[in-house]
N, C-alpha and C positions, 0 to 999 in steps of 0.2 A: 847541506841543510840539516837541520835540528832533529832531532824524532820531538822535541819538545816545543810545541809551539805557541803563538800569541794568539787569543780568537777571541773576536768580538763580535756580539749577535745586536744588529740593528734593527731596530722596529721598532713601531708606532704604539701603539695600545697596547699597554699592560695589564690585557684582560682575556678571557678564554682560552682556546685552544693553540694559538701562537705562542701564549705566555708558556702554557702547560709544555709544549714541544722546547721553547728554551730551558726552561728548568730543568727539566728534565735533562734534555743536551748537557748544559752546562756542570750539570751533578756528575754526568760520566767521562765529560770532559778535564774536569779536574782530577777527576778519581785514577784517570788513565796519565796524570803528570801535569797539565798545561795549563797555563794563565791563560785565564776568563775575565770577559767583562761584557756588560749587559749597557747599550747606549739605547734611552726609548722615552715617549713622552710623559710629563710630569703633572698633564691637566688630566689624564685619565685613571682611571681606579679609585679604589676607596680604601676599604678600612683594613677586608679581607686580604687587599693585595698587597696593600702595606705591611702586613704582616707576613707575607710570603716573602717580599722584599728583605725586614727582616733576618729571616729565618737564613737566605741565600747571600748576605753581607757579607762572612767571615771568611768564607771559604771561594772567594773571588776574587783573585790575584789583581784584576785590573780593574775591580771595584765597579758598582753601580752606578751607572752619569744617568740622569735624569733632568729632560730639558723639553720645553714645551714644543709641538708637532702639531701642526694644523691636519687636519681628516683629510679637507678637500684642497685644491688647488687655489693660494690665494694670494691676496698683499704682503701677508708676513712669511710666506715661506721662502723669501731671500734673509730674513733675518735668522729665520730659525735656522735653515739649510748652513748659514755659515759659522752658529753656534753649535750645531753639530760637528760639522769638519774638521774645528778648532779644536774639539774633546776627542774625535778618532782619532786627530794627527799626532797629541800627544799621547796616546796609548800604545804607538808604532804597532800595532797588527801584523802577524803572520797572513792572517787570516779575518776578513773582513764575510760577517755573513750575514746577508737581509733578510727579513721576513717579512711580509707583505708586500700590498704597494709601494708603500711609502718606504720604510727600510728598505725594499730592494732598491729603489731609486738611487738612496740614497750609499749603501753600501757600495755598489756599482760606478755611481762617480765619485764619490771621495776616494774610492779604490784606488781609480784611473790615476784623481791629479795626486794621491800620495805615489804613486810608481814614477810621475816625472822627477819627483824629486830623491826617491829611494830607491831600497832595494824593491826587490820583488813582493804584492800582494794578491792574494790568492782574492777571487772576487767571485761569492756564491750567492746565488741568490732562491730562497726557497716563496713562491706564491702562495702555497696558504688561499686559495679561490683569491682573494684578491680582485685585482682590476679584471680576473678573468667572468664574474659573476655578469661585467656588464654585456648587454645585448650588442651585437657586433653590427644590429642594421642600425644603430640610433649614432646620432651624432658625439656622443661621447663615447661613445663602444669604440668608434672609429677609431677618435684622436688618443684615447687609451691603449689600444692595441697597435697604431703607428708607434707611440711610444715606446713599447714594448719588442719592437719588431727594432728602432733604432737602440734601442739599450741593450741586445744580446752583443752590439759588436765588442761592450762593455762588459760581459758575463764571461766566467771562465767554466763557471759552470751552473746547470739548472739542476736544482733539487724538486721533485716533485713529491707530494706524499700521498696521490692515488692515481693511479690508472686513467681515471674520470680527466684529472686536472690532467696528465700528460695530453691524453686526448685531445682535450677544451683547448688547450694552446696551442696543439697543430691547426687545428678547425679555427681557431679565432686570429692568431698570431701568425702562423705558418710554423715548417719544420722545422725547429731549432737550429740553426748553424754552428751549434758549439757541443761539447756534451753533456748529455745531460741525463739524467738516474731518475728512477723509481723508488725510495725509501720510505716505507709505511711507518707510519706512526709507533712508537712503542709503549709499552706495560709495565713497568718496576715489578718482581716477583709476590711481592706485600699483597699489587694489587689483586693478586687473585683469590682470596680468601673472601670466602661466602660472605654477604653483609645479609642479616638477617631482621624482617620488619618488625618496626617496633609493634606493640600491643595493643596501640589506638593508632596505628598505620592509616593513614590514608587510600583512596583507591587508586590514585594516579598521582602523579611526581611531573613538571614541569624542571630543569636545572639548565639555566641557560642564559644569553644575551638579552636582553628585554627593548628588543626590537624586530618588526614585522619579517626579516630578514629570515627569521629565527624560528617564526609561525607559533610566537602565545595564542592569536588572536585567532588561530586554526581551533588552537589546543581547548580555549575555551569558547566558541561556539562547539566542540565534536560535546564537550562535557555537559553545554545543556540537552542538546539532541538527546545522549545517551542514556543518560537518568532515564525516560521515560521511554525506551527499551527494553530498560533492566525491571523497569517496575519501582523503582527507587530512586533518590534520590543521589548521586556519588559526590564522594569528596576529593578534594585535590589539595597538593602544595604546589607551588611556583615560585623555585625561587632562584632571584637574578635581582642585576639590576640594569638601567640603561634610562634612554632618552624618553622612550616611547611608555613607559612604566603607568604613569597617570591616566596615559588611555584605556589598560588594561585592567585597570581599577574600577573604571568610569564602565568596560564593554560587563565586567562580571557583574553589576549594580543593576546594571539595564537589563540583564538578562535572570535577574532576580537570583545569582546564585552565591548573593553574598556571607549566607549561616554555611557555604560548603565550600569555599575558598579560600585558603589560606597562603600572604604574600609572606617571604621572608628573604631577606637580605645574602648576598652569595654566601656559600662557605663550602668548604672542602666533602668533594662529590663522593666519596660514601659515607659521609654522615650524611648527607642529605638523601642517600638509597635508601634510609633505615625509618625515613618517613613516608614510604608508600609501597603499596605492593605492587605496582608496573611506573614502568617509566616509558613517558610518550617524547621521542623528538620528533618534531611537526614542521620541522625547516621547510623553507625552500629553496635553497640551495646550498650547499655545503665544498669542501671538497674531501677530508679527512676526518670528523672530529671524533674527539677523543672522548665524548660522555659516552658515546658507541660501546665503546671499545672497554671506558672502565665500565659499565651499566652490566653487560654482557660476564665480563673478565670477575665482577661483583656478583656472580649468578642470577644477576635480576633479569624477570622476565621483562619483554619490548615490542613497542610498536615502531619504526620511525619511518620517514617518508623514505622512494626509493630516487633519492637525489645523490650527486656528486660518487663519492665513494662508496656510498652507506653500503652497496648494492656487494662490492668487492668483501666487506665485512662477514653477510649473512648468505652471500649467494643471491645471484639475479633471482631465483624464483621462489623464494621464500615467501610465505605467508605471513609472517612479519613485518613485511613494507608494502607501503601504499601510498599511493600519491597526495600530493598536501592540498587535502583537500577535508573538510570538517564534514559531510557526509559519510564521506569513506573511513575516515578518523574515529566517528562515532561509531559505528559499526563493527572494527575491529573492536573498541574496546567493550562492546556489549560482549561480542564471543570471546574475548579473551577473561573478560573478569566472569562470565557465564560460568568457566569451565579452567579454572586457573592452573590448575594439575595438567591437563593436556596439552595447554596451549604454553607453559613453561617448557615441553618437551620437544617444542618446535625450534628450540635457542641454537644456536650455533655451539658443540662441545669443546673444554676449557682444553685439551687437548689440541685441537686447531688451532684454538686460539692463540695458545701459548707459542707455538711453532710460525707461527707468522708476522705475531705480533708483538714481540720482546722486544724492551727497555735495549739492550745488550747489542741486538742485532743493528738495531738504526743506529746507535751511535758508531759499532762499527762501521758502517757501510760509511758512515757523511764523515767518518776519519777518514777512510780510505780516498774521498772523492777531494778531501782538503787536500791530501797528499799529490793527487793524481795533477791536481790543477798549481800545486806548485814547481812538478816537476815535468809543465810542457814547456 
């Protein structure tokens, strides 16, 4: 076998934290020798992504495919499924690797029927929370995680990126019958360099999915509460974009705090540190994500909920996290922005940080686990 290999990263949305982990991937992955290519759908993203897209063109051996992927399970995902297969099977892949639901799904079996016909493909699949967010007593938890439990005979190997989600998949899915790793999220060295707030900074920073999934609509009911804590009135930026967006237009209007809101379109997450002094993520449920991780790795001070991994980040007993909840939300950020010198002191140091959570280390490790899964 090659030390130089073919890797293709499949998945569905070309937005957040998934994105950011391919990119990422994909930059050390060439940089270490190997042809890359990115197969993901073409009705999502916007302007920002396209421009990352962009940026990521030239230096991808097996080029960018882009081709429509339905979210949920439906009538066209026999059309799309085999407009997919068609663009894997001519990229011939070492290495087939899903992210999400949907990419896993799909890495998984186009894996399988290219191995009837070829040589060997290495079949990974990273979930990213995924189908694991759903509840396991509701009828769709069920037929999700039956899925799930029938598609590892399809897996060569499970990529987890916390603790939490290895967890979640014992308890929802059962114990993996294949093998399967732990690899955190990483950091590129750039990102640890102080971002520092601009001069008409805001008080709070919202950077994220603009969906309830995500907890805007946490973030601003904690921000009317709090004002009148503080004694004052706080300002905020939010910016994302998504389905749910109009609602959260329509919730800050109603709640009269349209002179202290400001919406603005995604863009690269530390120019967007440099317009507020705290950053709040108010998820509710996560398994990895990485504004954690640059927020922190950024010297910004944070609140965010104590869901998915967040918790593996700052330590289970941090005063930094709290449950997503807009009471407890407001609260923190009355004491945090009360006393911003003390409560910046509470952060996780860049030292840990660095040591855990490098760019360097996770691409290492998911080479290794490519390796490992071509040579059983």
């Amino acid at each position: 076998m090659a030390d130089k290999l073919r890797i293709v990263h499949c998945f569905r949305s070309p937005v957040g934290g998934i994105f950011r982990h391919v990119r990422d991937l994909t930059e050390a992955q060439v940089a270490a020798g190997h042809s890359v290519g990115i197969v993901c759908d073409s009705t999502t993203g916007g302007e920002f992504e396209e421009r990352l897209f962009e940026q990521m063109n030239d230096m991808l051996a097996l080029g960018i495919h882009r081709t429509p992927m339905q979210r949920h399970v439906g009538p066209g995902d026999a059309a799309s499924a085999w407009r997919t297969y068609r663009i894997i099977k001519e990229l011939r892949p070492d290495v087939l690797h899903g992210h999400g639901a949907k990419g896993g799904a799909y890495a998984r079996l186009f894996g399988s029927l290219l191995r009837v016909s070829r040589s060997r493909v290495a079949r990974l699949y990273s979930p990213h929370g995924g189908s694991l967010h759903y509840d396991e007593n509701t009828t769709t938890g069920k037929l999700f995680f039956a899925l799930e439990r029938f598609m590892a005979r399809f897996t060569d190997c499970l990529l987890f990126v916390s603790d939490y989600e290895r967890r979640t998949y014992r308890r929802k899915v059962g114990e993996p019958p294949i093998p399967n790793t732990l690899v955190y999220n990483g950091l590129r060295a750039a990102e640890f360099e102080p971002v520092i707030t601009g001069a008409d900074g805001a008080d709070l920073l919202y950077i994220g999915m603009m969906r309830d999934l995500k907890g805007p609509d946490i973030f601003i009911d904690a921000l009317a509460a709090a004002g009148p804590q503080l004694g004052r009135a706080l300002t905020a930026v939010m910016v994302g974009d998504g389905d749910d967006l109009p609602r959260y237009h329509g919730q800050v209007k109603r709640l009269g705090l349209d002179g202290n809101v400001r919406f603005l379109p995604p863009m690269p997450a530390r120019e967007a540190f440099a317009l507020a002094a705290l950053v709040v993520v108010p998820s509710r449920a996560e398994a990895m994500p990485y504004i954690v991780l640059e927020a922190l790795a950024a010297g910004k001070p944070m609140i965010a909920t104590a869901v998915g991994g967040i918790p593996e980040i700052f330590g289970a007993g941090s005063p930094a996290l709290i449950r997503p909840d807009p009471i407890e939300l407001a609260a923190r950020m009355s004491q945090a922005l009360a006393d911003p010198a003390a409560y910046r002191n509470l952060m996780p140091d860049e030292a840990s940080l660095k040591a855990r959570f490098g760019a360097d280390v996770m691409a290492a490790e998911i080479e290794k686990a490519y390796f490992a899964a071509l040579n059983k």
